[in-house]
Z-matrix of the N, CA and C atoms (Angstrom, degrees):
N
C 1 1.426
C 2 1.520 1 111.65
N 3 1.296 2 104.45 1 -35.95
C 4 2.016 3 97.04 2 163.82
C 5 1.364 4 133.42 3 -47.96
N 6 1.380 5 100.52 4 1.58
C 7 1.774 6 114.93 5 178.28
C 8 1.087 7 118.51 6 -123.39
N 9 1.444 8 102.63 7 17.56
C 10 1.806 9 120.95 8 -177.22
C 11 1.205 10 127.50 9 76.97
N 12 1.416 11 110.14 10 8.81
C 13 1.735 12 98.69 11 -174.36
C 14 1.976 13 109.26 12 -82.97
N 15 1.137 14 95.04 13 145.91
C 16 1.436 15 102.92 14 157.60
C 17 1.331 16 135.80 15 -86.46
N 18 1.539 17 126.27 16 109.28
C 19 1.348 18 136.08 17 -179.57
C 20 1.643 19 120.40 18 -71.13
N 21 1.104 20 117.71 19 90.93
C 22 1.199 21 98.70 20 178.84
C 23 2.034 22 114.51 21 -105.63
N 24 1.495 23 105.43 22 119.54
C 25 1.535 24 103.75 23 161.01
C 26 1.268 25 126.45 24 -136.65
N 27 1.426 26 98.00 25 178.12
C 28 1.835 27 105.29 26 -157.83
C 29 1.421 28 99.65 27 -122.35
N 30 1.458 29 121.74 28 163.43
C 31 1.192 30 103.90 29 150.71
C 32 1.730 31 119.83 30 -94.98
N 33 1.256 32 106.15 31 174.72
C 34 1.542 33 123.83 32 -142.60
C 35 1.556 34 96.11 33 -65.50
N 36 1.662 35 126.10 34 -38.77
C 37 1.201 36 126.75 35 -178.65
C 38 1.250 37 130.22 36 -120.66
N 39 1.216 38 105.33 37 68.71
C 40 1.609 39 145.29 38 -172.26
C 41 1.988 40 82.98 39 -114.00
N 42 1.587 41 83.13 40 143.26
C 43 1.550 42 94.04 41 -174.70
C 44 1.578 43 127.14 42 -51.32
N 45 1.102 44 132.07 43 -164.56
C 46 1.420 45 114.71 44 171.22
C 47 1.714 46 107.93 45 -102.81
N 48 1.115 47 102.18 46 -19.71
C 49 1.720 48 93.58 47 172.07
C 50 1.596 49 116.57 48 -83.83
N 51 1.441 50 116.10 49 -21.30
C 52 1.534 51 110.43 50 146.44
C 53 1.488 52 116.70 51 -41.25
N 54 0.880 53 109.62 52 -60.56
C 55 1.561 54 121.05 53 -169.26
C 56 1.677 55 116.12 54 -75.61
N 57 1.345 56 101.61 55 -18.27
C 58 1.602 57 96.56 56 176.20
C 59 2.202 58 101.29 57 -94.88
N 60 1.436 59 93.41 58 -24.01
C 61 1.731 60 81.14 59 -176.29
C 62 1.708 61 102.52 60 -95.17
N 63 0.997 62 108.80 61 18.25
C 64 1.729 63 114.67 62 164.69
C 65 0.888 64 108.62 63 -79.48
N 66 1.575 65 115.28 64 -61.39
C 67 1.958 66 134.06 65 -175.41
C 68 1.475 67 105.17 66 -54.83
N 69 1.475 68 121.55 67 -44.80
C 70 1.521 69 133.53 68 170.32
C 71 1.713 70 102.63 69 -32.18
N 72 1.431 71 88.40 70 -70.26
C 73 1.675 72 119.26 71 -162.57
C 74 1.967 73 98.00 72 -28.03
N 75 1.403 74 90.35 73 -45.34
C 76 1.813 75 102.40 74 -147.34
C 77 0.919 76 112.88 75 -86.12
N 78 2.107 77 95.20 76 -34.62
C 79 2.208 78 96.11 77 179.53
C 80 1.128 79 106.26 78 -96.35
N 81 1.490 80 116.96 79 37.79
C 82 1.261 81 93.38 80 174.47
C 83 1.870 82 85.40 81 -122.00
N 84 1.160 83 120.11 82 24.66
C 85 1.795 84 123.57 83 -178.97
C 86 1.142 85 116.58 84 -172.38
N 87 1.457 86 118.05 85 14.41
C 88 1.872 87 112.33 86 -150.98
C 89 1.890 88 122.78 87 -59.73
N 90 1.390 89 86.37 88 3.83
C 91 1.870 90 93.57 89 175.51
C 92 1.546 91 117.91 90 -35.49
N 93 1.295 92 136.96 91 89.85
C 94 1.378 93 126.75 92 -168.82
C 95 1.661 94 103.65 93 87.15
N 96 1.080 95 158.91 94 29.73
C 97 1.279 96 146.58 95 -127.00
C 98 1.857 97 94.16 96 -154.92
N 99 0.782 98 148.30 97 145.15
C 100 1.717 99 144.88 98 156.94
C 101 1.266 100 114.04 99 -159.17
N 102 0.987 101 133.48 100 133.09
C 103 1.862 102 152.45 101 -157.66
C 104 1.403 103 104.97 102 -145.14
N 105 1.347 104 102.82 103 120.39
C 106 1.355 105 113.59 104 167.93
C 107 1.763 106 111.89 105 -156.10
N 108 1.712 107 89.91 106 156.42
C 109 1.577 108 84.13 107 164.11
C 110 1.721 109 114.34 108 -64.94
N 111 1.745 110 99.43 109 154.83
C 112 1.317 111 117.34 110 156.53
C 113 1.610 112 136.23 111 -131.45
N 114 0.723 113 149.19 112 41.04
C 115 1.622 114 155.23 113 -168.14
C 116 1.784 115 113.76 114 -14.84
N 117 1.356 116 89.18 115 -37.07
C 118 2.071 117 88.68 116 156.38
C 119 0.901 118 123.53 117 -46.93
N 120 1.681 119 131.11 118 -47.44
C 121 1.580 120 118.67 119 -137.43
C 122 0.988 121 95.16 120 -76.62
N 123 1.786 122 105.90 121 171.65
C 124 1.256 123 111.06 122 -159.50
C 125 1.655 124 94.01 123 -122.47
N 126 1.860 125 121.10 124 7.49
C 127 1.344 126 135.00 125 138.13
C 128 0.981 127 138.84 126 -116.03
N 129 1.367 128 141.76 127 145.52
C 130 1.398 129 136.22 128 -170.79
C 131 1.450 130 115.85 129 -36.00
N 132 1.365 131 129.49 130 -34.11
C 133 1.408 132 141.47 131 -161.43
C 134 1.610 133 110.21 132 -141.56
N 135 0.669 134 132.69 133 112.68
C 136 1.684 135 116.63 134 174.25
C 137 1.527 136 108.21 135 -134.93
N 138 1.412 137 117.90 136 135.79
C 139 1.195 138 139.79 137 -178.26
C 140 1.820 139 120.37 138 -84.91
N 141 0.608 140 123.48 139 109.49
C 142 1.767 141 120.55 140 177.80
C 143 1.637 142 112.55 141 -112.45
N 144 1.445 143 123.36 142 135.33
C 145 1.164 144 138.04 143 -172.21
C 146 1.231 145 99.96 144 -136.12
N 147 1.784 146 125.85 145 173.98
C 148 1.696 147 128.33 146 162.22
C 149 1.907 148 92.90 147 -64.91
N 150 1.308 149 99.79 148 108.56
C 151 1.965 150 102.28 149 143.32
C 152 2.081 151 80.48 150 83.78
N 153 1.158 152 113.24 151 4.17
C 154 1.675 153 95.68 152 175.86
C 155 1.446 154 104.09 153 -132.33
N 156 1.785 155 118.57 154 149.26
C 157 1.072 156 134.91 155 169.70
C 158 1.281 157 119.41 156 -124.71
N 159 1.287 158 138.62 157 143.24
C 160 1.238 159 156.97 158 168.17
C 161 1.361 160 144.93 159 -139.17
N 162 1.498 161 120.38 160 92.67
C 163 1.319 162 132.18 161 -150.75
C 164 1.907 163 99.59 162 -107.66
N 165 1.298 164 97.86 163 151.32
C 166 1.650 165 111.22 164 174.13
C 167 1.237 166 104.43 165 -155.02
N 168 1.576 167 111.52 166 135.10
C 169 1.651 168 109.54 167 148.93
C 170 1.324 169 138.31 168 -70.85
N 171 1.571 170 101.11 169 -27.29
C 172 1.512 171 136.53 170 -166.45
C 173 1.581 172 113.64 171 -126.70
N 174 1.206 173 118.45 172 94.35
C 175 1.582 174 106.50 173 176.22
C 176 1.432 175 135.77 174 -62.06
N 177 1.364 176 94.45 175 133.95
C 178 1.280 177 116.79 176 161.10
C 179 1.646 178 116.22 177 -116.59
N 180 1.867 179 82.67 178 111.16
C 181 1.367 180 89.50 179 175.81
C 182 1.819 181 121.06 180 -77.24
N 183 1.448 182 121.17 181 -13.89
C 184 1.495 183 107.38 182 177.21
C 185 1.909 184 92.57 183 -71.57
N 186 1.342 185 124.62 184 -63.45
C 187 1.354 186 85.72 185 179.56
C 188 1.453 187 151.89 186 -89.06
N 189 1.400 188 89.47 187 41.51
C 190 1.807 189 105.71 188 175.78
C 191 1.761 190 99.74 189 -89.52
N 192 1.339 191 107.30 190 -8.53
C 193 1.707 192 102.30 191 -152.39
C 194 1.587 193 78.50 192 -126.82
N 195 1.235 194 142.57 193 -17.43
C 196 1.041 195 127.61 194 179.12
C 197 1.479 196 122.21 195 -83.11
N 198 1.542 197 107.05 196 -39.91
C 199 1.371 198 129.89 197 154.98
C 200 1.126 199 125.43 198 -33.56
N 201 1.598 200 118.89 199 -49.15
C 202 1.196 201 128.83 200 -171.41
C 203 1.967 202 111.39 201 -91.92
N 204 1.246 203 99.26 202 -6.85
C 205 1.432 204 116.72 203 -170.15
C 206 1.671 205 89.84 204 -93.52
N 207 1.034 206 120.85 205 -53.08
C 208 1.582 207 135.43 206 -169.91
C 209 1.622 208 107.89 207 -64.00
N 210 1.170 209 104.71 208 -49.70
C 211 1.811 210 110.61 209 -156.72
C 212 1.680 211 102.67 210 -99.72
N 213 1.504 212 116.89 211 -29.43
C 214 1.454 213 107.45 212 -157.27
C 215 1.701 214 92.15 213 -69.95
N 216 1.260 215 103.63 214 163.14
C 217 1.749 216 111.14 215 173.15
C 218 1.638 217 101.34 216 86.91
N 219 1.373 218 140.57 217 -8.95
C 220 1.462 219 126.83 218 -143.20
C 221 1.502 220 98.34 219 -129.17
N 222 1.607 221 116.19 220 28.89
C 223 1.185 222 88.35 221 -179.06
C 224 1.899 223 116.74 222 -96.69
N 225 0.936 224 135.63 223 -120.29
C 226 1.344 225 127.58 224 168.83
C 227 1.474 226 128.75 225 -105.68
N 228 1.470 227 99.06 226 -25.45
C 229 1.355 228 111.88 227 158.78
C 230 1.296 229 129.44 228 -107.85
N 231 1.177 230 116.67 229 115.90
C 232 1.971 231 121.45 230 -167.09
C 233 1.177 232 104.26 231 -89.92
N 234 1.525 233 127.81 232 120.11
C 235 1.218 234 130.10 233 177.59
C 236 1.730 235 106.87 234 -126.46
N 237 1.392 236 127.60 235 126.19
C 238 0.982 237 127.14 236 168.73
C 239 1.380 238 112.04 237 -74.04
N 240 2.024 239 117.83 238 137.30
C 241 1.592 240 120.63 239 -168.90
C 242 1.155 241 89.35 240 -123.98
């Protein structure tokens, strides 16, 4: 995340249309972008940025896309991919 990417994971049994408009979310921009299951979180979805967090039980997709619009690119180290 020091190179700006945004982590985004879920846990594993979150519905399947959670999980199919996540995959949406990412191929449709995945520059800096990574989705995976997690069985940790301690929310259905959680967002990670440099120095930012973002948890939901219930999605909201404007700020799944806003988040990632806001935070990707910002971390401390800029690396061109």
């Amino acid at each position: 995340m020091e190179h700006g990417h945004v982590w985004i994971s879920y846990k594993p049994d979150v519905s399947q249309e959670i999980k199919d408009k996540l995959k949406e979310i990412v191929e449709k921009d995945n520059w800096k972008v990574l989705l995976e299951p997690r069985a940790e979180n301690d929310a259905k979805i959680v967002l990670v940025s440099w120095g930012r967090l973002l948890k939901m039980d219930e999605p909201d997709w404007g700020k799944v896309e806003d988040f990632i619009k806001t935070y990707r690119d910002r971390g401390p180290e800029q690396t061109p991919e």
